[in-house]
CHARMM-style PDB file with segment names, atoms N, HN, CA, C and O in Angstrom:
ATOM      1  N   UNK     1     -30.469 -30.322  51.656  1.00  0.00      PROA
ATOM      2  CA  UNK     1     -29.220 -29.868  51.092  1.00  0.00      PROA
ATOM      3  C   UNK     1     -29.501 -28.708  50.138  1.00  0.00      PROA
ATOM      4  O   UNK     1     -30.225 -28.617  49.146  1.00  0.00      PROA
ATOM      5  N   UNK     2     -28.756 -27.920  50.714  1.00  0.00      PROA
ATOM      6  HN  UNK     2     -28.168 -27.994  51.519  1.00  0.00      PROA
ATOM      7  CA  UNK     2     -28.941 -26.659  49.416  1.00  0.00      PROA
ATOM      8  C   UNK     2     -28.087 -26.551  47.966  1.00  0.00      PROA
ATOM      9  O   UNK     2     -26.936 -26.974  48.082  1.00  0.00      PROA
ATOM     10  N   UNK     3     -28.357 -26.176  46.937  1.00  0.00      PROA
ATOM     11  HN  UNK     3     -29.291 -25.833  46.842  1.00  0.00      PROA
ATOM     12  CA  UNK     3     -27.188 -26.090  45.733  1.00  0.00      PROA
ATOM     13  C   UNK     3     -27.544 -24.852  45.114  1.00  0.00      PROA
ATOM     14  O   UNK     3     -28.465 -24.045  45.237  1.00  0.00      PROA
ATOM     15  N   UNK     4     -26.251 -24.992  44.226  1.00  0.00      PROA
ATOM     16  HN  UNK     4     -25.502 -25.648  44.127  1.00  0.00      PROA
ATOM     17  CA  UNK     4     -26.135 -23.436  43.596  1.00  0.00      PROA
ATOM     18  C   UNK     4     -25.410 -23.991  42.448  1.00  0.00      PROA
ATOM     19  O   UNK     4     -25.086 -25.166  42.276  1.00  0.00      PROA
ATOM     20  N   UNK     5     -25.156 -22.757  41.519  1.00  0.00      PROA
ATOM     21  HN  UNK     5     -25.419 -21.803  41.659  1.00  0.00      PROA
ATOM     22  CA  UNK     5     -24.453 -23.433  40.109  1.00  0.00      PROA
ATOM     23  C   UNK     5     -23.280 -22.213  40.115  1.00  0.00      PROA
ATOM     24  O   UNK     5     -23.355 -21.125  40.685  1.00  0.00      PROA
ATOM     25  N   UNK     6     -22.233 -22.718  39.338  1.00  0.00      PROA
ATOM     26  HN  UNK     6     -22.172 -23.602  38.874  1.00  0.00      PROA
ATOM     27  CA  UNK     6     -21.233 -21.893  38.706  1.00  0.00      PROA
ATOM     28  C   UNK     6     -21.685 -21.718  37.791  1.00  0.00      PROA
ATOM     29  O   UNK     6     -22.506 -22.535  37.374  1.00  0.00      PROA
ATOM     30  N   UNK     7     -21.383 -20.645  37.096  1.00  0.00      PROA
ATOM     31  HN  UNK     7     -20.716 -19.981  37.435  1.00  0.00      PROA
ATOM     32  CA  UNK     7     -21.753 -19.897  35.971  1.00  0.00      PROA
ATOM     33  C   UNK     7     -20.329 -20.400  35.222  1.00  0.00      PROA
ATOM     34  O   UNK     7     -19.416 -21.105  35.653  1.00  0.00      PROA
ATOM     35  N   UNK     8     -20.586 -19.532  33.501  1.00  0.00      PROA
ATOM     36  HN  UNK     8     -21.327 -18.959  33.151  1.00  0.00      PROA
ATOM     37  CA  UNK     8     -19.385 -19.595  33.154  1.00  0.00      PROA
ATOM     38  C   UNK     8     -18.067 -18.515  33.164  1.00  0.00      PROA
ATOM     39  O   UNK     8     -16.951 -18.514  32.645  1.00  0.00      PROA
ATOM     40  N   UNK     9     -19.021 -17.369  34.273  1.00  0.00      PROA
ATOM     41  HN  UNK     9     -19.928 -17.370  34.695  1.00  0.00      PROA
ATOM     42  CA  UNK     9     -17.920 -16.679  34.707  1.00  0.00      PROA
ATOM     43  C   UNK     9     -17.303 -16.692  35.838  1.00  0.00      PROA
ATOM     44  O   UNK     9     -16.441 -15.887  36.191  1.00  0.00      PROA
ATOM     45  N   UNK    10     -17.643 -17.437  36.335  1.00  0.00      PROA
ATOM     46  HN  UNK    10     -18.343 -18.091  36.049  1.00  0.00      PROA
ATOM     47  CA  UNK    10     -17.306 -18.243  37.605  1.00  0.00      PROA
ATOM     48  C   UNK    10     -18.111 -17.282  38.559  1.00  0.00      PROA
ATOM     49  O   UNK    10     -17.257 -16.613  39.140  1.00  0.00      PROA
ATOM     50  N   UNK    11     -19.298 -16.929  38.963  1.00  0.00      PROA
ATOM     51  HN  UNK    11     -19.992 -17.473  38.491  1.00  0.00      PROA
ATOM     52  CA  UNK    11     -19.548 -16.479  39.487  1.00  0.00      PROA
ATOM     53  C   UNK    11     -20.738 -17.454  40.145  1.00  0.00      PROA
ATOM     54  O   UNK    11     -20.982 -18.518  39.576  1.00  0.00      PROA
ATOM     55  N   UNK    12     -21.643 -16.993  41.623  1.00  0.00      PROA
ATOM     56  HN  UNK    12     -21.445 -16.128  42.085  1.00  0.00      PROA
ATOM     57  CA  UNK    12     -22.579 -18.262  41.964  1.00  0.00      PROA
ATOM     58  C   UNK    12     -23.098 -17.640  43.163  1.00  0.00      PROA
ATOM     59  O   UNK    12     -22.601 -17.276  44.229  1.00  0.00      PROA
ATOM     60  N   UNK    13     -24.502 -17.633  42.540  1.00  0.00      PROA
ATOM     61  HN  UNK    13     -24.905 -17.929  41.674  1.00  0.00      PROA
ATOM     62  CA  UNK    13     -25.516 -17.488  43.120  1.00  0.00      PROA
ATOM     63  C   UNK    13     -25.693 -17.819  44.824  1.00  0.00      PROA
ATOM     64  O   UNK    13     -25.631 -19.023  45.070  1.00  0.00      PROA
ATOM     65  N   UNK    14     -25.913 -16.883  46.076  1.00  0.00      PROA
ATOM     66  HN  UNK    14     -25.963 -15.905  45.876  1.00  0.00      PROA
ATOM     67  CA  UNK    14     -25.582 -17.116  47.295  1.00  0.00      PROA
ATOM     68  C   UNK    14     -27.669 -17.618  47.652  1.00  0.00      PROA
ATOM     69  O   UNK    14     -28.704 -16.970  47.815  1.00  0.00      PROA
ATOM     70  N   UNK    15     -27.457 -18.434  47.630  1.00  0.00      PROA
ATOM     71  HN  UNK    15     -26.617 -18.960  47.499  1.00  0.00      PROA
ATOM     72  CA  UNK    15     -29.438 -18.971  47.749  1.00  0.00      PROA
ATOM     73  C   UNK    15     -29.783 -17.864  48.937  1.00  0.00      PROA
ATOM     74  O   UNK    15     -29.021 -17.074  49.495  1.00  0.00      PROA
ATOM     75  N   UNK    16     -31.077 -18.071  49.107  1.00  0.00      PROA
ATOM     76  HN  UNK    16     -31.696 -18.712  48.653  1.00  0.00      PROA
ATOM     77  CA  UNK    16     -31.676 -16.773  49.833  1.00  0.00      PROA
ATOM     78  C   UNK    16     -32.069 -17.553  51.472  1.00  0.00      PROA
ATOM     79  O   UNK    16     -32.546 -17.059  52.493  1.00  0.00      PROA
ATOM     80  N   UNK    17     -31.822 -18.327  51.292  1.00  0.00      PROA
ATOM     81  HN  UNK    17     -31.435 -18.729  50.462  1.00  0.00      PROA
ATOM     82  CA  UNK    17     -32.308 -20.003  52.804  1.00  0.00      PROA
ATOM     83  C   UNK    17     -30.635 -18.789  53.192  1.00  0.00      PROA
ATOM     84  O   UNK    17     -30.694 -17.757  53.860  1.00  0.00      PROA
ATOM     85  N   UNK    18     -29.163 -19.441  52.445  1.00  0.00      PROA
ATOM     86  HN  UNK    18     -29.115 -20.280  51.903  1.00  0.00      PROA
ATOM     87  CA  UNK    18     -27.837 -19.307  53.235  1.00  0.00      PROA
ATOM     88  C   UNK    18     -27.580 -17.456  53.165  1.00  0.00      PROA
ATOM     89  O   UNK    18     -26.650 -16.833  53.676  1.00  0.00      PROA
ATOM     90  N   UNK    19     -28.232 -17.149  52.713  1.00  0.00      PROA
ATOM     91  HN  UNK    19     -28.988 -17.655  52.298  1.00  0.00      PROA
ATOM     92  CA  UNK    19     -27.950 -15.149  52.684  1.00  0.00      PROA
ATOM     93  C   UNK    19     -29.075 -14.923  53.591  1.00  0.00      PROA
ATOM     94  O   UNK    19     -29.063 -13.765  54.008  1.00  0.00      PROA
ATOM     95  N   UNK    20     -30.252 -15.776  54.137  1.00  0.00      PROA
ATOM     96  HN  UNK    20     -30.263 -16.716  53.797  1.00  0.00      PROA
ATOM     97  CA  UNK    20     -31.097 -15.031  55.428  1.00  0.00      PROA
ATOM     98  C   UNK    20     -30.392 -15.622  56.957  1.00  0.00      PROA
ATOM     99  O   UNK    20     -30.687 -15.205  58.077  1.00  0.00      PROA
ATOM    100  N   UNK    21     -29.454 -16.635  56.647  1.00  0.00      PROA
ATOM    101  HN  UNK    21     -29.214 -16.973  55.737  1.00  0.00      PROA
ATOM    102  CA  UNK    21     -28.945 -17.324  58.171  1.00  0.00      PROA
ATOM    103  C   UNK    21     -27.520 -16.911  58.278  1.00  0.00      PROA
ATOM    104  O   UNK    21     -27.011 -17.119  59.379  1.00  0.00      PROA
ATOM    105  N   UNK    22     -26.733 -16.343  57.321  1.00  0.00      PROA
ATOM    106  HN  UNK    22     -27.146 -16.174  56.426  1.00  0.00      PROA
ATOM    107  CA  UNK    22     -25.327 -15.104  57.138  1.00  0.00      PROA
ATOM    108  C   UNK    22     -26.131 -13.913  57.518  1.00  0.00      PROA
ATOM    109  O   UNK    22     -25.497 -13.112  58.205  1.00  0.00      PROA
ATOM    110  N   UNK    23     -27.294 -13.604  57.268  1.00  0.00      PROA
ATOM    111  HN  UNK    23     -27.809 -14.255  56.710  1.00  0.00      PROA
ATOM    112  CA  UNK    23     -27.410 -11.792  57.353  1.00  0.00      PROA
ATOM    113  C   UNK    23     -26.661 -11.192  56.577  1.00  0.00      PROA
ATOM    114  O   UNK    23     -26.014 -10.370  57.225  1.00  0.00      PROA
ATOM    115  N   UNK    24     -26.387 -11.171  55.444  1.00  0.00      PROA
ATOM    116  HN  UNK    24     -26.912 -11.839  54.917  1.00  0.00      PROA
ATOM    117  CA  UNK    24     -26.460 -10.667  54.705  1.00  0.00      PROA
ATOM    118  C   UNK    24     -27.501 -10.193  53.353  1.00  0.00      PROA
ATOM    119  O   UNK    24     -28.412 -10.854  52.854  1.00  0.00      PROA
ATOM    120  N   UNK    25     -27.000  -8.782  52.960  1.00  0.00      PROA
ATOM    121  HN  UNK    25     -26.260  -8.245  53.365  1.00  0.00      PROA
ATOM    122  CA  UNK    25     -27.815  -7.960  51.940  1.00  0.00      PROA
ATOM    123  C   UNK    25     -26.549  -8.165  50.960  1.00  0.00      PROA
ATOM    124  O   UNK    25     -25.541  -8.867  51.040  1.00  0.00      PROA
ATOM    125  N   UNK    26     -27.170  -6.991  49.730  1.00  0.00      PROA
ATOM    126  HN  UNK    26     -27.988  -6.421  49.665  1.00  0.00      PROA
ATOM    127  CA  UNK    26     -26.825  -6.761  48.577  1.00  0.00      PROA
ATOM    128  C   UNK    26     -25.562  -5.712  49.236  1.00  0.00      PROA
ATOM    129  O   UNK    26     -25.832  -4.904  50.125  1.00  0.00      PROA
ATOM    130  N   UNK    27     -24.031  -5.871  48.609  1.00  0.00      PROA
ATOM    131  HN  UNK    27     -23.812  -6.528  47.887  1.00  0.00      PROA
ATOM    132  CA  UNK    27     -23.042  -5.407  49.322  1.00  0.00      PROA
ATOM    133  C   UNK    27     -21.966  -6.068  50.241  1.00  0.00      PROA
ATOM    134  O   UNK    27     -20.767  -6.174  49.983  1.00  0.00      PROA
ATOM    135  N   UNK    28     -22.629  -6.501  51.380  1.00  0.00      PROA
ATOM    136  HN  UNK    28     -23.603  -6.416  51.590  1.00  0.00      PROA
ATOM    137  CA  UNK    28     -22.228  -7.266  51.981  1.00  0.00      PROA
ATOM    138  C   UNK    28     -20.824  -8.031  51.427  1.00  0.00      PROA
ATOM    139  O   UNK    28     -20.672  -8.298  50.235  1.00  0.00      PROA
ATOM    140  N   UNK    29     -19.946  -8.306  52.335  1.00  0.00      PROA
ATOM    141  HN  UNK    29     -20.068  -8.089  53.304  1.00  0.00      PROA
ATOM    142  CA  UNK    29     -18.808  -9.572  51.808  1.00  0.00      PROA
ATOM    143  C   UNK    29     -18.851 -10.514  52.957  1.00  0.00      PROA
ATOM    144  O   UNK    29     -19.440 -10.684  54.025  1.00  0.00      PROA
ATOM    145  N   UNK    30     -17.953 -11.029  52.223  1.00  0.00      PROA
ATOM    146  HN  UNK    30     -17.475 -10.891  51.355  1.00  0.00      PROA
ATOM    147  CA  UNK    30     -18.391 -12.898  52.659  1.00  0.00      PROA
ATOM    148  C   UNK    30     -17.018 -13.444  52.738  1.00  0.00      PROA
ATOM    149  O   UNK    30     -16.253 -12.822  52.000  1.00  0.00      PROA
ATOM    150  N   UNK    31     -16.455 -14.419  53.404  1.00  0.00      PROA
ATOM    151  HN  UNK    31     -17.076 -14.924  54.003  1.00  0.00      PROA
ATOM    152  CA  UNK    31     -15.035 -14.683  53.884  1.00  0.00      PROA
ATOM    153  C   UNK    31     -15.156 -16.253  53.435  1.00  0.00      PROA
ATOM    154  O   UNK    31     -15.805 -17.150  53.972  1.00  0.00      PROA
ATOM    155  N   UNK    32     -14.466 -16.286  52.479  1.00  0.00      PROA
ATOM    156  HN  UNK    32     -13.938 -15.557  52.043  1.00  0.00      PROA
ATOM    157  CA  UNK    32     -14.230 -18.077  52.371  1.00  0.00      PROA
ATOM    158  C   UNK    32     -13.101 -18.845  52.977  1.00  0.00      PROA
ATOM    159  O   UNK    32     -11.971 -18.395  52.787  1.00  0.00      PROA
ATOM    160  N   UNK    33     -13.249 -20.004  53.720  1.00  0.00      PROA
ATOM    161  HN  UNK    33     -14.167 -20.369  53.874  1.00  0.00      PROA
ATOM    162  CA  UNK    33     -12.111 -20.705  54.338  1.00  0.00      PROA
ATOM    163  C   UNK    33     -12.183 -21.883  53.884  1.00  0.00      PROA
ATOM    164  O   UNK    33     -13.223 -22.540  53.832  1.00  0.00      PROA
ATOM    165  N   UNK    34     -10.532 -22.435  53.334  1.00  0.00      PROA
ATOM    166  HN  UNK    34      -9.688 -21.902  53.377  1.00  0.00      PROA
ATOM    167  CA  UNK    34     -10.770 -23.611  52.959  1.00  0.00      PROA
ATOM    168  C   UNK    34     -10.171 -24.630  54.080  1.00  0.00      PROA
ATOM    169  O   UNK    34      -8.989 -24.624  54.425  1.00  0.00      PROA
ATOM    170  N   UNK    35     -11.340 -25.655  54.684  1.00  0.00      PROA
ATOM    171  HN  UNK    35     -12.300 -25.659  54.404  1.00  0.00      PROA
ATOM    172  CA  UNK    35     -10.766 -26.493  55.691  1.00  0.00      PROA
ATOM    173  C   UNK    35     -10.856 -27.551  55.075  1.00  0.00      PROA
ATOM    174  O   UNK    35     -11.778 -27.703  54.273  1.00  0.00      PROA
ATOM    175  N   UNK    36      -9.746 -28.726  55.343  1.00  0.00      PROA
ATOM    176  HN  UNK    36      -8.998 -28.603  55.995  1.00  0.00      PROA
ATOM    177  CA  UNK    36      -9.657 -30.082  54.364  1.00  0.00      PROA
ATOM    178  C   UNK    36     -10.022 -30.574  53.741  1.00  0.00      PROA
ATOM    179  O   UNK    36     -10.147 -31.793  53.866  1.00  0.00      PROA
ATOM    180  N   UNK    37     -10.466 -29.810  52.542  1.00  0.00      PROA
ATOM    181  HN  UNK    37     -10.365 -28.821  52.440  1.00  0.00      PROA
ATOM    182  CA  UNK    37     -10.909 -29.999  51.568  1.00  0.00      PROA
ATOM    183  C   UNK    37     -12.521 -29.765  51.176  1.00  0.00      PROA
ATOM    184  O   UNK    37     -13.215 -30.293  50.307  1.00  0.00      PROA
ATOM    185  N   UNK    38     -12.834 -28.704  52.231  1.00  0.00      PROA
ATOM    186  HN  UNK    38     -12.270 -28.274  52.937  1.00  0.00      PROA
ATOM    187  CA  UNK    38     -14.217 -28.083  52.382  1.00  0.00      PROA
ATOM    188  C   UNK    38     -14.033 -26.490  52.413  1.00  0.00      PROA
ATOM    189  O   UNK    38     -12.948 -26.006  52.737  1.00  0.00      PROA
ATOM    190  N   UNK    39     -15.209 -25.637  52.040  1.00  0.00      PROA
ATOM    191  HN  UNK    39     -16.090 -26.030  51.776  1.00  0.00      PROA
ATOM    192  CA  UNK    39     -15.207 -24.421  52.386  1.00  0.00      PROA
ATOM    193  C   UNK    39     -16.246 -23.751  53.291  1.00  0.00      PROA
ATOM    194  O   UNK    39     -17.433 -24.052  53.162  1.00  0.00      PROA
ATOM    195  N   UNK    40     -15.963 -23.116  53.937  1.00  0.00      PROA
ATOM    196  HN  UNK    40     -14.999 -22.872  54.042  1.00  0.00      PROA
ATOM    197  CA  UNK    40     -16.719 -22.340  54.937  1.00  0.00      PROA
ATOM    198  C   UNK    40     -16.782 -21.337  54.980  1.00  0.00      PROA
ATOM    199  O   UNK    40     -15.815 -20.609  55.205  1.00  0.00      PROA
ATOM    200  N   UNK    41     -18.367 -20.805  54.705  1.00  0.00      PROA
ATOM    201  HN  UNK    41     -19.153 -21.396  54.523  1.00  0.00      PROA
ATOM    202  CA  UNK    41     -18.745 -19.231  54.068  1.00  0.00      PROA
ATOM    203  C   UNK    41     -19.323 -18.230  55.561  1.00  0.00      PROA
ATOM    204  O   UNK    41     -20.278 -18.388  56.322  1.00  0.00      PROA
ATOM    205  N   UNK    42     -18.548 -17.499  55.514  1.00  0.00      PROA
ATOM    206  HN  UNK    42     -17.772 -17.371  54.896  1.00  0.00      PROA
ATOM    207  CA  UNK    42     -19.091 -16.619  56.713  1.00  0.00      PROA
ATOM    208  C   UNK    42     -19.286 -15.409  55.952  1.00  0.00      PROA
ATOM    209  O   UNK    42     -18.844 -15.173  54.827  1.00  0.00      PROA
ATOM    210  N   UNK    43     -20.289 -14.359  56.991  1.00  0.00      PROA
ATOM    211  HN  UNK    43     -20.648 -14.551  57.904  1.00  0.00      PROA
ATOM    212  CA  UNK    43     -19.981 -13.023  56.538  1.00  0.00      PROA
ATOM    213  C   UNK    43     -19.235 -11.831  56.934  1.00  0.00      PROA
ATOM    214  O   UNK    43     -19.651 -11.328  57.978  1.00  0.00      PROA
ATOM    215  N   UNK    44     -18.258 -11.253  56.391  1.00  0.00      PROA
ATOM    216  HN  UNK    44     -17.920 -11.662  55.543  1.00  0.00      PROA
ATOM    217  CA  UNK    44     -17.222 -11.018  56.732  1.00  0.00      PROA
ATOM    218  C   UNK    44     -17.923  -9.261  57.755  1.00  0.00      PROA
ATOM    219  O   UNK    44     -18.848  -8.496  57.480  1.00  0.00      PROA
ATOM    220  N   UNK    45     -17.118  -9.275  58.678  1.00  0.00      PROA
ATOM    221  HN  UNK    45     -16.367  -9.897  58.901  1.00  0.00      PROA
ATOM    222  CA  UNK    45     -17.265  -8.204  59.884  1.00  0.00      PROA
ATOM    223  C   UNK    45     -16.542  -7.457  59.974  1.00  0.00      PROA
ATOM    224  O   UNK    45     -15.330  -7.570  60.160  1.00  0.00      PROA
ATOM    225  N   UNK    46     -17.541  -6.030  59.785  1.00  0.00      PROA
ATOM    226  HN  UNK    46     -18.525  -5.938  59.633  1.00  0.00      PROA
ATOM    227  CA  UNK    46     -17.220  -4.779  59.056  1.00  0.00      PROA
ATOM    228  C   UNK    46     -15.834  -4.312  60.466  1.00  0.00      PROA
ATOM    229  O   UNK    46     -16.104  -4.410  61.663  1.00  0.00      PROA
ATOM    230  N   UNK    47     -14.628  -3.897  60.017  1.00  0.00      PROA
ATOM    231  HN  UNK    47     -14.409  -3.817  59.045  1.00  0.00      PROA
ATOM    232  CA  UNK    47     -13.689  -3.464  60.621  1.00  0.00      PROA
ATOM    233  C   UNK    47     -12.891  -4.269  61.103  1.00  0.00      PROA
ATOM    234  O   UNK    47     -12.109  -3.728  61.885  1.00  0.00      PROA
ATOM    235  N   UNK    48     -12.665  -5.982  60.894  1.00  0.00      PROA
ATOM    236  HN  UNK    48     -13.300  -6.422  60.259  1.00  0.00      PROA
ATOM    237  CA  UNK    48     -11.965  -7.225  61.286  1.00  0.00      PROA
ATOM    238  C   UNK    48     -10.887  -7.181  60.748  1.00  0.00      PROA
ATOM    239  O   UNK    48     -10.581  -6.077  60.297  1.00  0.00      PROA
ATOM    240  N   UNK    49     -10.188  -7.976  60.625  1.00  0.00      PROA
ATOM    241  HN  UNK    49     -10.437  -8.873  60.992  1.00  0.00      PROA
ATOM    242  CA  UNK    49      -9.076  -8.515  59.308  1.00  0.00      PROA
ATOM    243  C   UNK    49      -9.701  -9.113  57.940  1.00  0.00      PROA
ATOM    244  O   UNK    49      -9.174  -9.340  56.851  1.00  0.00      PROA
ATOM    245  N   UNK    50     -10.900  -9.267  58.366  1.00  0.00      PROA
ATOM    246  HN  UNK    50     -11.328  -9.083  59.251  1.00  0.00      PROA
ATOM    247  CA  UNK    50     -11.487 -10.215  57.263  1.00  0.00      PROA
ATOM    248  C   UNK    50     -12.419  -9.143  55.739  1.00  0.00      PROA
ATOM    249  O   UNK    50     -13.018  -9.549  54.743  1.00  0.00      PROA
ATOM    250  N   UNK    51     -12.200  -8.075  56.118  1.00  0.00      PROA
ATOM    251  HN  UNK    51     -11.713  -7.745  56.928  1.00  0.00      PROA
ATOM    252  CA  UNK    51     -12.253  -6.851  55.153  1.00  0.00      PROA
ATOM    253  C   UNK    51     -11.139  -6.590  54.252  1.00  0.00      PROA
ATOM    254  O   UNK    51     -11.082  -6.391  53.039  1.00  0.00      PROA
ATOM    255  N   UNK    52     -10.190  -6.651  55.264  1.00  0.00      PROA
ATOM    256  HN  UNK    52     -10.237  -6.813  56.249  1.00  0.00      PROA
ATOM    257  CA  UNK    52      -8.779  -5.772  55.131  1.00  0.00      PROA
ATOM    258  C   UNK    52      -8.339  -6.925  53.542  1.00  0.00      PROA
ATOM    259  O   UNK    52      -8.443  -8.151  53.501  1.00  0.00      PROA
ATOM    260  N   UNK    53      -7.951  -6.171  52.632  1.00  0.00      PROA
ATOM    261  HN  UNK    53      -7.867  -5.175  52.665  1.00  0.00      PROA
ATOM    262  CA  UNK    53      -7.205  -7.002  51.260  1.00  0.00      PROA
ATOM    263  C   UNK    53      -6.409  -7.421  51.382  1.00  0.00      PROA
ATOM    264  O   UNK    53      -6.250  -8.583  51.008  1.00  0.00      PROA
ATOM    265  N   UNK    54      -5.169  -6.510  52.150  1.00  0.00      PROA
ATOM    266  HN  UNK    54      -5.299  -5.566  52.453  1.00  0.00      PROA
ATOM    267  CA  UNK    54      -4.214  -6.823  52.495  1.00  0.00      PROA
ATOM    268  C   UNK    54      -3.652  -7.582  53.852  1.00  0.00      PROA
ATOM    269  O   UNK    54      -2.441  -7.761  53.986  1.00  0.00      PROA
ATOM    270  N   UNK    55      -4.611  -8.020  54.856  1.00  0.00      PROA
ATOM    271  HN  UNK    55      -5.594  -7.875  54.747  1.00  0.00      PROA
ATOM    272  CA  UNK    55      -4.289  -8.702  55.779  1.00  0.00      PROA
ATOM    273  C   UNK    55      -3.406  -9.777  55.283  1.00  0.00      PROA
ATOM    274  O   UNK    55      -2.199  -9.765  55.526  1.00  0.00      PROA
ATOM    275  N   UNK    56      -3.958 -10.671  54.620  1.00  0.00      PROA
ATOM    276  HN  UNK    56      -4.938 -10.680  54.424  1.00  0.00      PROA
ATOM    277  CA  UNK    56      -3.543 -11.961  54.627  1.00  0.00      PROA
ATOM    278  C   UNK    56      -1.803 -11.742  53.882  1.00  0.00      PROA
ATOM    279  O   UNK    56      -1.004 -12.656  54.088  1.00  0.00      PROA
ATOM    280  N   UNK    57      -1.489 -10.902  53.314  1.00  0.00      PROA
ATOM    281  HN  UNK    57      -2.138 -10.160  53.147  1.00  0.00      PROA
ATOM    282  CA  UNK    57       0.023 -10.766  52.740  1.00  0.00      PROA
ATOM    283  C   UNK    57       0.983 -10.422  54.105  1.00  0.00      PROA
ATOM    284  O   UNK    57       0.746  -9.457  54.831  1.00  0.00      PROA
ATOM    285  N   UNK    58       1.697 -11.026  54.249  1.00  0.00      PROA
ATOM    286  HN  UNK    58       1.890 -11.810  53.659  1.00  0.00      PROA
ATOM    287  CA  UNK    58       2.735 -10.943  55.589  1.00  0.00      PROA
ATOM    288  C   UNK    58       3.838  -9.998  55.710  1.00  0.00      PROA
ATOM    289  O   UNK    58       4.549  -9.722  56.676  1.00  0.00      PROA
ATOM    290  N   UNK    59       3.811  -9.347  53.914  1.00  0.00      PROA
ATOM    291  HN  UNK    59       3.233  -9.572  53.130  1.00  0.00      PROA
ATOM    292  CA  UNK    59       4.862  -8.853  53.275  1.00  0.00      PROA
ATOM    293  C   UNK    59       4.179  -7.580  53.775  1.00  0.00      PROA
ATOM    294  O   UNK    59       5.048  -6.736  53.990  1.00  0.00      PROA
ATOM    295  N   UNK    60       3.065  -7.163  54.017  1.00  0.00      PROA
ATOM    296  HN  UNK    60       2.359  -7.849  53.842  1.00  0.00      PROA
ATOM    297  CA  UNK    60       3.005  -5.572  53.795  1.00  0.00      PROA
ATOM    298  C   UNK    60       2.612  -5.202  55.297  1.00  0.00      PROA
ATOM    299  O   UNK    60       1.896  -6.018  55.875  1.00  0.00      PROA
ATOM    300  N   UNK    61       2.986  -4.114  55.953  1.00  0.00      PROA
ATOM    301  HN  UNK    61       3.568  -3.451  55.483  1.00  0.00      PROA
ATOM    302  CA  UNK    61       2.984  -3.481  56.784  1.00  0.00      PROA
ATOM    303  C   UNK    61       2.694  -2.214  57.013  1.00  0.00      PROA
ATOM    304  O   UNK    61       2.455  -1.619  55.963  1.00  0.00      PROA
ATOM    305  N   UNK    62       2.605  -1.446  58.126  1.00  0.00      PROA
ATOM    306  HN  UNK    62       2.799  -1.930  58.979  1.00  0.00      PROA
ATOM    307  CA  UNK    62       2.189  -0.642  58.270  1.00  0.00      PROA
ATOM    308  C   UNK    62       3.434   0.812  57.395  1.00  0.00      PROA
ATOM    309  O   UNK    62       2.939   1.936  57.302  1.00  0.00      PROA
ATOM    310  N   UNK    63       4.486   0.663  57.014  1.00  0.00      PROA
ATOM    311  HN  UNK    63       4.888  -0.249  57.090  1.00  0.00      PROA
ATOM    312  CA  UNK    63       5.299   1.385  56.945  1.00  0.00      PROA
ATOM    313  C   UNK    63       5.346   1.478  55.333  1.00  0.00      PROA
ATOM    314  O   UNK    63       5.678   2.502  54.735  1.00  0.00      PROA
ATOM    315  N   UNK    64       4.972   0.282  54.719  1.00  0.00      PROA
ATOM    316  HN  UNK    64       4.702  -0.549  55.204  1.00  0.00      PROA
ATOM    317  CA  UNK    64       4.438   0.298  52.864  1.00  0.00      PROA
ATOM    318  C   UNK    64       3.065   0.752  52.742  1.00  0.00      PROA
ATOM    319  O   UNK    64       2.816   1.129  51.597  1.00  0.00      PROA
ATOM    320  N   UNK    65       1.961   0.851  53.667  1.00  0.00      PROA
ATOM    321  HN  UNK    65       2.164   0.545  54.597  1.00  0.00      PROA
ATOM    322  CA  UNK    65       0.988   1.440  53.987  1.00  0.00      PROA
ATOM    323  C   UNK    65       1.190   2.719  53.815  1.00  0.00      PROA
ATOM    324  O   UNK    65       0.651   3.228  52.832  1.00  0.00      PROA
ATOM    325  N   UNK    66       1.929   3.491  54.624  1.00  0.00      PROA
ATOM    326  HN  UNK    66       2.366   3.077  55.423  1.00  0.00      PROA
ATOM    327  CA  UNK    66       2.016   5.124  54.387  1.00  0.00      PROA
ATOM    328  C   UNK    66       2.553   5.427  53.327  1.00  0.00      PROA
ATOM    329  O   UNK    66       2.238   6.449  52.717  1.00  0.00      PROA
ATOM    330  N   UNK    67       3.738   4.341  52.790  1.00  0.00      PROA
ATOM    331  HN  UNK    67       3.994   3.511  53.285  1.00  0.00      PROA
ATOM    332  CA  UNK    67       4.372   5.284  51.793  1.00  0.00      PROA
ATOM    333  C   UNK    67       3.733   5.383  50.260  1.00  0.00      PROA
ATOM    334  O   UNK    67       4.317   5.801  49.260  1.00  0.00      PROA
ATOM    335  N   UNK    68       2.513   4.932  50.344  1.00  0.00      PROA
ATOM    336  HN  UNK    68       2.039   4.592  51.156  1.00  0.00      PROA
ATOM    337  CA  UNK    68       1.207   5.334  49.324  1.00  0.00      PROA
ATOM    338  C   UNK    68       0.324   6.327  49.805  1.00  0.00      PROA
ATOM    339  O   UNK    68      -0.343   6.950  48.979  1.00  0.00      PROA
ATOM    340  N   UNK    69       0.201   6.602  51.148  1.00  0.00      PROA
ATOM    341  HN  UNK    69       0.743   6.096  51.819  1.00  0.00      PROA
ATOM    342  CA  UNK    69      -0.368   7.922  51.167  1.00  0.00      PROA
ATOM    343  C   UNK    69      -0.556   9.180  50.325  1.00  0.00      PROA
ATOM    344  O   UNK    69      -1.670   9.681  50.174  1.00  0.00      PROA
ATOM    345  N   UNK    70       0.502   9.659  49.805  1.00  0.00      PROA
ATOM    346  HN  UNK    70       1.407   9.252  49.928  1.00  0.00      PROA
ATOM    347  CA  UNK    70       0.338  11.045  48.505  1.00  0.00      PROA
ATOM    348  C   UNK    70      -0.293  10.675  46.905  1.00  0.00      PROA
ATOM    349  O   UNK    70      -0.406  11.479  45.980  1.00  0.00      PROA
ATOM    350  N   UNK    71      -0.731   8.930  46.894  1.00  0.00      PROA
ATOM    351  HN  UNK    71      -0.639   8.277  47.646  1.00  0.00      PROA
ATOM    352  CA  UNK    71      -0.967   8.665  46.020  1.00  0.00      PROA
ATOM    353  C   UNK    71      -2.141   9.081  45.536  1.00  0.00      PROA
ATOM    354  OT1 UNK    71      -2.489   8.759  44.400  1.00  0.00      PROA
TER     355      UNK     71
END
């Protein structure tokens, strides 16, 4: 079993055993899913939905997308 600690900034250490079997480096992001009452750490794949910030909001679209363009 592997462990890790929360800090008190809530931040936590990714062990180097679960960051060599993700493939991930320094940079890298990482996709958390919470399934019934568990989480499941993947590494997130460059150009997916799982980058995108705004995927998961249902509210924003491609048409509130442009109209920040001149910003």
């Amino acid at each position: 079993m592997i462990h890790s600690r929360v800090t008190s900034k809530s931040q936590v250490t990714v062990p180097r055993s679960v960051r060599a079997a993700l493939g991930v480096a320094p940079g890298d992001q990482l996709v958390w899913h919470l399934e019934g009452g568990q989480v499941v750490v993947t590494r997130a794949i460059e150009g997916s939905d799982t980058i995108d910030p705004f995927a998961t909001f249902s509210e924003w679209s491609d048409e509130l997308d442009s109209a920040y363009d001149d910003l």
